[in-house]
ROLUM-398158 format. One record per residue (C-alpha): residue number from 1; residue in three letters; z, y, x. Coordinates in steps of 0.2 Angstrom, whole numbers, plus 5000, padded with zeros to 4 digits. Layout:
// residues N
  seq  type     Z     Y     X
  NUM   Ala     Z     Y     X
...
This chain:
// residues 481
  seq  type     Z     Y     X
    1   Unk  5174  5589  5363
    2   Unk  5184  5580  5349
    3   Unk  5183  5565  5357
    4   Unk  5188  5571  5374
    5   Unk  5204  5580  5367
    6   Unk  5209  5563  5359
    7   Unk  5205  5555  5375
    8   Unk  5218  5568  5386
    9   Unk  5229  5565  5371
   10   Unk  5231  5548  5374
   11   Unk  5229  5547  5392
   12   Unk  5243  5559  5392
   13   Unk  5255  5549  5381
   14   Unk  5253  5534  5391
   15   Unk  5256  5547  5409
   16   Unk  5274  5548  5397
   17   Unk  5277  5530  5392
   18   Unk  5273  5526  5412
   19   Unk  5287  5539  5418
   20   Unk  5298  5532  5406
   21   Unk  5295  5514  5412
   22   Unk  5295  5520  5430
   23   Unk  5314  5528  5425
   24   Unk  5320  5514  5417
   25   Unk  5315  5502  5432
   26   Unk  5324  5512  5444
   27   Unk  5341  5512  5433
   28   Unk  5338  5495  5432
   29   Unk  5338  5493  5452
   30   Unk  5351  5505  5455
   31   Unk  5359  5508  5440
   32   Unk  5374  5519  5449
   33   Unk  5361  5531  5453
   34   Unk  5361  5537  5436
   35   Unk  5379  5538  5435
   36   Unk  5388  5556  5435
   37   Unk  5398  5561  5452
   38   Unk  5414  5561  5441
   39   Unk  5412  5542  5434
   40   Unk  5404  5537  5453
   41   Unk  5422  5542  5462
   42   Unk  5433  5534  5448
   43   Unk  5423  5519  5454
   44   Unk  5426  5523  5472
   45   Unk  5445  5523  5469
   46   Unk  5445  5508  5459
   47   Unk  5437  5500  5476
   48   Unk  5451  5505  5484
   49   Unk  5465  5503  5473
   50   Unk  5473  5488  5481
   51   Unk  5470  5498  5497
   52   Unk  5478  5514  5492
   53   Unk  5492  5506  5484
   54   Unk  5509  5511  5488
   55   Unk  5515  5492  5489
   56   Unk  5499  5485  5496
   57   Unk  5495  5494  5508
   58   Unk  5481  5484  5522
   59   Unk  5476  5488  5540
   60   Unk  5468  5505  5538
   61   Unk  5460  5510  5552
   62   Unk  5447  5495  5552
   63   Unk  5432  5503  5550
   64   Unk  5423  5490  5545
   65   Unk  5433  5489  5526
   66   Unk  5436  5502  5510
   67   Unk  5433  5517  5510
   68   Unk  5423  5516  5527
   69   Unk  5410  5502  5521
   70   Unk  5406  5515  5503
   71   Unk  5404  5529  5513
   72   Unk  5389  5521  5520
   73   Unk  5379  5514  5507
   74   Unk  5367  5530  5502
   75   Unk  5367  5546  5505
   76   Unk  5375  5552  5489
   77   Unk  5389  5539  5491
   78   Unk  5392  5547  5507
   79   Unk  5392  5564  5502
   80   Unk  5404  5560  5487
   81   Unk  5416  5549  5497
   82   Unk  5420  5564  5512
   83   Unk  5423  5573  5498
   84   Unk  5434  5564  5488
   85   Unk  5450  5566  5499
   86   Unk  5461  5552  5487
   87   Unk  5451  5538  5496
   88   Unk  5456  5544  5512
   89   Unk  5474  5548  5510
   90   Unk  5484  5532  5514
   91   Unk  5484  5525  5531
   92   Unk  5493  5508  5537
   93   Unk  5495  5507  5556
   94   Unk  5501  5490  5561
   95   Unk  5504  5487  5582
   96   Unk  5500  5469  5579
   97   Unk  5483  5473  5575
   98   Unk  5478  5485  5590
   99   Unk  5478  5478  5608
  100   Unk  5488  5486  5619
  101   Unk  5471  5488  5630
  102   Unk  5467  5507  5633
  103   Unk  5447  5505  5626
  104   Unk  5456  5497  5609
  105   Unk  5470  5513  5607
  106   Unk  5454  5524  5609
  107   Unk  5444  5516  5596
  108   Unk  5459  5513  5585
  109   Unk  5465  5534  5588
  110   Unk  5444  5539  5585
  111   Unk  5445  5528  5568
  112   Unk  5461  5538  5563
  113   Unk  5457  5556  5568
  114   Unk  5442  5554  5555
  115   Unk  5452  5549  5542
  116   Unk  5464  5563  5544
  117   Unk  5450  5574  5547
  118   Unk  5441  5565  5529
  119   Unk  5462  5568  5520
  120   Unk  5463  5584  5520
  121   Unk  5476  5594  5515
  122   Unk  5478  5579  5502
  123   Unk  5497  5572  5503
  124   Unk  5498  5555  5511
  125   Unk  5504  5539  5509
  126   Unk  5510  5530  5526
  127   Unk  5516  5515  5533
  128   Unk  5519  5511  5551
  129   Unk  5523  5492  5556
  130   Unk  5528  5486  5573
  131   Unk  5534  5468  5574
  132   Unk  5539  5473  5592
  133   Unk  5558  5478  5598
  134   Unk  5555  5496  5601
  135   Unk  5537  5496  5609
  136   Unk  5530  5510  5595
  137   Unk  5528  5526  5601
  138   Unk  5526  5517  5621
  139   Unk  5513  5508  5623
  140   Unk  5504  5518  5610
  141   Unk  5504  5536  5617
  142   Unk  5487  5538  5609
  143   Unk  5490  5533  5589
  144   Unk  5507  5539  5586
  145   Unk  5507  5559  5590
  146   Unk  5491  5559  5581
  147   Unk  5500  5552  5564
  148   Unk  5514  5561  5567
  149   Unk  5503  5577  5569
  150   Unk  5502  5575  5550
  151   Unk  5518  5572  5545
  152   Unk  5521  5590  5534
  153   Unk  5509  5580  5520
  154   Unk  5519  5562  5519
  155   Unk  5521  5559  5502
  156   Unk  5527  5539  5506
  157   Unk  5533  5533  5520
  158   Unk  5535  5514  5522
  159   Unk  5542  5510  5539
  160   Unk  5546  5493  5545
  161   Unk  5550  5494  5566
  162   Unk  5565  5490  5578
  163   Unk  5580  5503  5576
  164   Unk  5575  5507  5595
  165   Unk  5558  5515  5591
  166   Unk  5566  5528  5580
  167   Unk  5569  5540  5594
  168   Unk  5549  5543  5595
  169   Unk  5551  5550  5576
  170   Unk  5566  5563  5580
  171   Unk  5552  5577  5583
  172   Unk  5546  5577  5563
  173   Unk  5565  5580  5555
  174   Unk  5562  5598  5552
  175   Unk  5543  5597  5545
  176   Unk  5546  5583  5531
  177   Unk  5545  5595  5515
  178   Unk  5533  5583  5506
  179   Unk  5540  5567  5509
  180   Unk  5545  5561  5490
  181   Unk  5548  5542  5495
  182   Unk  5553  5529  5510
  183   Unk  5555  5512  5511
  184   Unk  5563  5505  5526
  185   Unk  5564  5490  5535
  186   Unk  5574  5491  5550
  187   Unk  5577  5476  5563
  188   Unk  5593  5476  5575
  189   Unk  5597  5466  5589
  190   Unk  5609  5456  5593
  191   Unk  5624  5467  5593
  192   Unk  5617  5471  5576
  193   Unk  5627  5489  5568
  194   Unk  5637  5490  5584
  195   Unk  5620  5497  5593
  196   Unk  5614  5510  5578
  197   Unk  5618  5529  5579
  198   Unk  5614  5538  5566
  199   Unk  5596  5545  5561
  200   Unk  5593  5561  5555
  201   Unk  5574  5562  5552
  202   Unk  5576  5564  5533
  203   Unk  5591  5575  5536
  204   Unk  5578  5591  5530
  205   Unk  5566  5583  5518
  206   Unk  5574  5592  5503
  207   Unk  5560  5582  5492
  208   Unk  5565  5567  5492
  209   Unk  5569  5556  5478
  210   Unk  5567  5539  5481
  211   Unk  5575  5527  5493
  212   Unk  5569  5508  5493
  213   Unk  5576  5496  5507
  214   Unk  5568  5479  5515
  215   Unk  5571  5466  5523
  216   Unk  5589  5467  5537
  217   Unk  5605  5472  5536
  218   Unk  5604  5488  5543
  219   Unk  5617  5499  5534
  220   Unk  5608  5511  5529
  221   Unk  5623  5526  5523
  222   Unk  5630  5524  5542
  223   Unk  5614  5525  5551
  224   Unk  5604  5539  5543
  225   Unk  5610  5558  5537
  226   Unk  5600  5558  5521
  227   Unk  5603  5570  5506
  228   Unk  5610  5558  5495
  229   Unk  5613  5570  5483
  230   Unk  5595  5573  5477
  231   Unk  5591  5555  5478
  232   Unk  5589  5546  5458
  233   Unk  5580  5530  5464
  234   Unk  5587  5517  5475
  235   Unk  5580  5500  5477
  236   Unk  5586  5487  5488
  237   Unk  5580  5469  5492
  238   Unk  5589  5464  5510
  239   Unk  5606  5458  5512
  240   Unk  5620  5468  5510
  241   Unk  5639  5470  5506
  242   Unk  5643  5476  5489
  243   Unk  5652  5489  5495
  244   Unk  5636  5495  5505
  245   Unk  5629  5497  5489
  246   Unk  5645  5507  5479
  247   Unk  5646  5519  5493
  248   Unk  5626  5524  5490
  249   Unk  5631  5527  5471
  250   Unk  5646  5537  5476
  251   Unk  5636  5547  5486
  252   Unk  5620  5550  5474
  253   Unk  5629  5559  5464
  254   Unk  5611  5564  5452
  255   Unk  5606  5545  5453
  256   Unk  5596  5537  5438
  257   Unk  5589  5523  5442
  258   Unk  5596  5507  5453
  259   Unk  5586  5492  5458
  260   Unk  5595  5476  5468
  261   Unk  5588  5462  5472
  262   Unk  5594  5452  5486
  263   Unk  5608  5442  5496
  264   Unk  5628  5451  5492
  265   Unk  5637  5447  5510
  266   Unk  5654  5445  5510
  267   Unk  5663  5461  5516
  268   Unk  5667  5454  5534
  269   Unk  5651  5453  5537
  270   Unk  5638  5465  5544
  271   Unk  5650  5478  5552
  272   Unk  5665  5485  5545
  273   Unk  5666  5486  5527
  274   Unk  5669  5505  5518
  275   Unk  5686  5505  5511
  276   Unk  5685  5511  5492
  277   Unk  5705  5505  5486
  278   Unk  5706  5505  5472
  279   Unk  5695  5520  5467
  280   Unk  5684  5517  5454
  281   Unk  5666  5524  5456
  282   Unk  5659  5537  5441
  283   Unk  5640  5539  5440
  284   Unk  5637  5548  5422
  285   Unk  5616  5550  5428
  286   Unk  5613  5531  5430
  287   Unk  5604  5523  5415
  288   Unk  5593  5511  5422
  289   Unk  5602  5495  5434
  290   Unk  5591  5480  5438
  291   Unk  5604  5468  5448
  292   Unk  5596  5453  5451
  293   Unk  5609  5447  5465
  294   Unk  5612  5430  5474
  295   Unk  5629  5429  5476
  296   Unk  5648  5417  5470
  297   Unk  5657  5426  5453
  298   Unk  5671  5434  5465
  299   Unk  5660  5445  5475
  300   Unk  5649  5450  5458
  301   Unk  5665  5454  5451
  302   Unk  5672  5462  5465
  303   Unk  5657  5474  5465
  304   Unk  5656  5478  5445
  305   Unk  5676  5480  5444
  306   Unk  5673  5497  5453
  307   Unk  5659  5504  5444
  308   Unk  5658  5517  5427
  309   Unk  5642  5520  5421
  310   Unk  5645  5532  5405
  311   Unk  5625  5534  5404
  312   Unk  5621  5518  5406
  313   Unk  5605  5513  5395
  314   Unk  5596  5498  5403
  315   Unk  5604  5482  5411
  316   Unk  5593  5469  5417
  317   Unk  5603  5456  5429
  318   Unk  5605  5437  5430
  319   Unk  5617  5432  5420
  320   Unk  5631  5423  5430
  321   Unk  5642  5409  5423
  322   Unk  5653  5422  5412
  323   Unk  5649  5438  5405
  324   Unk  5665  5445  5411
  325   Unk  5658  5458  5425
  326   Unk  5645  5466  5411
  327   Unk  5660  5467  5397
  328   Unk  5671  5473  5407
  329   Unk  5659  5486  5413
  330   Unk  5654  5492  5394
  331   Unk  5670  5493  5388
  332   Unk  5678  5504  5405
  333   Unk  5658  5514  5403
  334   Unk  5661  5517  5385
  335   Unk  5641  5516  5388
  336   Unk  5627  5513  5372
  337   Unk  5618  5499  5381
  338   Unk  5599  5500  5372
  339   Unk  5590  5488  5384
  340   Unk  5596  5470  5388
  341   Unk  5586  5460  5399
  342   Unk  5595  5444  5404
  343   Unk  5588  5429  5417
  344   Unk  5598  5414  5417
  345   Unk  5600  5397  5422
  346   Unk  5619  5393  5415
  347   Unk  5624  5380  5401
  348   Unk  5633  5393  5396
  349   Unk  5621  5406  5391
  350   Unk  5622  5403  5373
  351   Unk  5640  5406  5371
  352   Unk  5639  5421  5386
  353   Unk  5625  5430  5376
  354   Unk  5638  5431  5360
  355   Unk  5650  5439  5369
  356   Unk  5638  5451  5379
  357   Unk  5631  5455  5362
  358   Unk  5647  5459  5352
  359   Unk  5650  5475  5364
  360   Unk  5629  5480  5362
  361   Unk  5629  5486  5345
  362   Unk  5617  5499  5349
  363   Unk  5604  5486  5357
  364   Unk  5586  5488  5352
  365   Unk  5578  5478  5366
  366   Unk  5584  5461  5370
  367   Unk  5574  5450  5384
  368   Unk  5578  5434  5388
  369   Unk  5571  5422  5404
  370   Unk  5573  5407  5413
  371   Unk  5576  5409  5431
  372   Unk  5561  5399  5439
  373   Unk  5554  5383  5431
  374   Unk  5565  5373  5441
  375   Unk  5579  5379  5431
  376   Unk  5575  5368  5415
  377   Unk  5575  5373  5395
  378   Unk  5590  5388  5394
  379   Unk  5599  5381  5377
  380   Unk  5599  5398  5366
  381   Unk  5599  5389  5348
  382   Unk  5617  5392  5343
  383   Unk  5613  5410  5349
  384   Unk  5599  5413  5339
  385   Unk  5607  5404  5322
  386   Unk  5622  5417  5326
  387   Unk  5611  5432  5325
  388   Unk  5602  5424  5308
  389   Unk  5618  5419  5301
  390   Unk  5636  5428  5307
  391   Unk  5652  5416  5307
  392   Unk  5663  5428  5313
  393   Unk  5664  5438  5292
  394   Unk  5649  5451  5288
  395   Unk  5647  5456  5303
  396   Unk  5629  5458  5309
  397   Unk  5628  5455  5327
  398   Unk  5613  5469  5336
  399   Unk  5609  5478  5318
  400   Unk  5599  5490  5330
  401   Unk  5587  5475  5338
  402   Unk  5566  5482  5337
  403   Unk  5563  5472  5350
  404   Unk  5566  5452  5355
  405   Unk  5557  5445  5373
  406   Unk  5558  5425  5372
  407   Unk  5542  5423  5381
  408   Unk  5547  5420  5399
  409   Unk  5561  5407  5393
  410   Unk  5559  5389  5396
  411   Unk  5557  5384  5377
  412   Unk  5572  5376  5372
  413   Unk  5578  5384  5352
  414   Unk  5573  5375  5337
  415   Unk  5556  5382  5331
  416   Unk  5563  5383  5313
  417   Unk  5576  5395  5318
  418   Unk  5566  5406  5328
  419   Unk  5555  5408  5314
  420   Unk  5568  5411  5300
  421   Unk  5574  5425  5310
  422   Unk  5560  5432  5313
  423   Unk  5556  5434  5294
  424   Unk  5575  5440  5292
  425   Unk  5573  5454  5304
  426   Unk  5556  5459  5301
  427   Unk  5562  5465  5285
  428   Unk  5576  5476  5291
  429   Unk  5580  5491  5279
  430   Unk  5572  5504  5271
  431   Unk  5579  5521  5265
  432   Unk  5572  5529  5250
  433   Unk  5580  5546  5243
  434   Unk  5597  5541  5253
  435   Unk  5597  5524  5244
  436   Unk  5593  5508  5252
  437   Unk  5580  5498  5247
  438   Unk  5585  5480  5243
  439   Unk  5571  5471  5234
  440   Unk  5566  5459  5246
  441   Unk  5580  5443  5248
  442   Unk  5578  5444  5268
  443   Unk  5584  5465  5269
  444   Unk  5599  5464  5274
  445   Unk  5607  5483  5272
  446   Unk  5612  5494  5289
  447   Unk  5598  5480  5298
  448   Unk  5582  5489  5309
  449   Unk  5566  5483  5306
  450   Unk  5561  5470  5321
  451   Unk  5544  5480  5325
  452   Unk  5537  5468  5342
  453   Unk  5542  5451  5347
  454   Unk  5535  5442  5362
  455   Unk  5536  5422  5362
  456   Unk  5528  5409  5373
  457   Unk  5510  5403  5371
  458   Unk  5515  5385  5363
  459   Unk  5520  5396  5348
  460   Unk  5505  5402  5342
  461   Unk  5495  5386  5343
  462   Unk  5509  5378  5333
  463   Unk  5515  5390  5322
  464   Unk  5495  5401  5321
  465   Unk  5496  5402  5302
  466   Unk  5513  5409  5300
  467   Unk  5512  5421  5313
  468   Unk  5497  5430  5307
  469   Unk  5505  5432  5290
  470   Unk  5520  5442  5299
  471   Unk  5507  5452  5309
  472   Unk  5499  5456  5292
  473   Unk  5515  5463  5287
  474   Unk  5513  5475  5302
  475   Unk  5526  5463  5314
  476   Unk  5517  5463  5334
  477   Unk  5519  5447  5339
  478   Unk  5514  5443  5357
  479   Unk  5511  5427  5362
  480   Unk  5501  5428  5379
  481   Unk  5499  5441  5392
């Protein structure tokens, strides 16, 4: 009997250590089996970031791609994607894509009533292209009122079309309470502005915030009745007049952020130009302008000349032969600029910088770049000797500066100043009991502590040895993305 219960003894063990193996073999097959639901749809969306993306957005309604293709791999996979409504909450309808045959708007109309039916009530991100002059909403009787069906949960709404097809979207104006972004791209004929009325789809859609503009010149304060003054983002990347863009900040009265980068026409261009005088344009909210424009130094002038921007904390612009438009700006602002980040391409820069930097005393992030590899090594080294040693008496020029960007410049300073002011800075100042610390000779008193510096790849197989002794004094250098 002994033997027998030492025989079951074993004989069950090894019935254990053959479930184990048999366990370990199937995780080792299909290793996402074993995974919780929770960690299985953060995988899902990862498949269908790029997808769900609100700036890259794909044809949607393909069921053969994401999410369509990992609804079907097993049956739990299928169960936890037509749950998971994220997945299914952004849809990109392009015309191009969809033949204008009857049978393809019926499969194309199937495809996209499941994935409004798999949404939800989850707010969606839309984008409808037609590369057509005005046949959305036509031709396409079957896909449109079905998207539009939906429109009280639009939370984006990219829309790039002939002005012509707007008519088809005047039945949604009054059910846009979601809709917190639009970025338009509307094409004109030939008569350009002279054939546009004025839109009011958005007239009612008392969440929206942010306004971003494409490709035309479609004046976008003249053809659409928008709330302007709830809006606090507004990017632009088409071409336009400058005074397109001071009438939108005269009207966003609650505007914080401002983002242009594109072509500047000359005011008789593009429709008649809006007549400011000699009205200067206060916006107290705005702290954060990125002006990358293409454009001569009169018309950049022009444009700045009529701004005050009291709030102002962040500027990022390409700098233009002379400084003159941003001084001028500081000086009529009165602003504490904090966050410098200049592209340039000018001789010049050097001795620009200087005098952009004697009316920033409050700076603590300063960001330098060339504009494009074409544009050659920016000379910055009787800049950067200025900031390590001041001409102009004891004046410390940015005595606030945490921060210094050199990584996207075409390396042109002399590595041995670079370096010296880095030390310098590093060691900034230190307050103990209300007295300032002074043993080390490169404190310099009233000088921050540079805390992060980013410099271009070359400088840390050169300089490895050095760098590493800054970091061990707790400097974060950054030498590579």
């Amino acid at each position: 009997m002994r033997h027998l219960q030492a025989q079951l003894v074993l004989a069950e063990k090894q019935r254990q250590e053959v479930i184990g193996m048999n366990q370990d073999f199937k995780s080792l097959t299909s290793p996402i089996r074993r995974l919780p639901d929770d960690s299985l749809r953060e995988i899902l969306l990862a498949c269908c970031r790029t997808w769900a993306d609100d700036h890259a957005l794909v044809y949607s309604i393909n069921m053969r791609g994401n999410p369509w293709l990992l609804s079907q791999v097993c049956s739990r996979w299928r169960n936890i994607a037509l749950s998971f409504q994220k997945i299914w909450a952004c849809f990109r309808i392009d015309m191009q894509q969809i033949s204008p045959s009857r049978m393809a708007q019926q499969r194309a109309s199937f495809a996209l009533g499941q994935q409004i039916r798999r949404a939800g009530r989850h707010q969606l991100t839309i984008s409808i292209c037609d590369p057509d002059e005005g046949r959305l909403g036509s031709s396409y009787d079957l896909i449109l009122p079905l998207l539009l069906s939906t429109c009280s949960q639009w939370r984006y709404l990219e829309l790039k079309c002939h002005t012509r097809a707007l008519v088809h979207f005047a039945p949604i104006r009054s059910f846009l309470e979601s809709l917190e972004t639009i970025h338009l791209s509307i094409r004109t004929g030939a008569r350009g502005d002279q054939e546009i009325t004025t839109c009011n789809i958005f007239e009612f859609a008392h969440k929206l915030r942010r306004i971003s503009l494409g490709s035309g010149r479609k004046d976008i304060v003249r053809s659409f009745t928008i709330p302007w003054s709830q809006i606090t983002e507004y990017k632009e990347g088409g071409k336009r007049r400058g005074s397109h863009h001071l009438e939108v900040l005269r009207r966003a009265t609650a505007i914080t952020d401002v983002r242009i980068n594109s072509t500047l026409l000359p005011e008789a261009e593009s429709g008649p130009p809006y007549t400011l005088g000699g009205q200067t344009i206060r916006v107290p909210t705005l702290r954060n302008l990125r002006a990358r424009l293409k454009l001569n130094d009169s018309h950049f002038q022009a444009m700045f000349d009529k701004l005050e921007l009291p709030g102002l904390r962040i500027l990022s612009t390409a700098l233009p032969p002379k400084a003159d438009p941003f001084i001028s700006l500081i000086d009529r602002s009165q602003c504490h600029l904090t966050t410098l980040l200049i592209t340039a391409n000018t001789p010049e820069i050097g001795t620009e910088l200087l005098r952009l930097c004697k009316v920033t005393p409050h700076l603590r992030v300063l960001c330098i770049a060339s504009d494009g590899e074409e544009s050659g090594p920016i000379p910055i080294s009787d800049f950067l000797v200025e900031l390590l040693h001041p001409v102009d008496g004891d004046t410390l020029l940015l005595p606030t500066l945490m921060c210094l960007n050199l990584m996207q410049l075409n390396w042109s300073p002399r590595d041995n100043v670079i370096l010296q002011l880095i030390e310098s800075r590093a060691g900034g100042w230190v307050e103990v009991d209300g007295e300032v610390n002074t043993d080390s000779s490169v404190i310099r008193e009233g000088m921050a502590q540079l805390k992060k510096t980013l410099l271009p790849l070359s400088f840390e197989i050169a300089y490895k040895e050095k760098l590493d002794e800054l970091r061990s004094q707790g400097l974060k250098i950054i030498t590579q993305r």
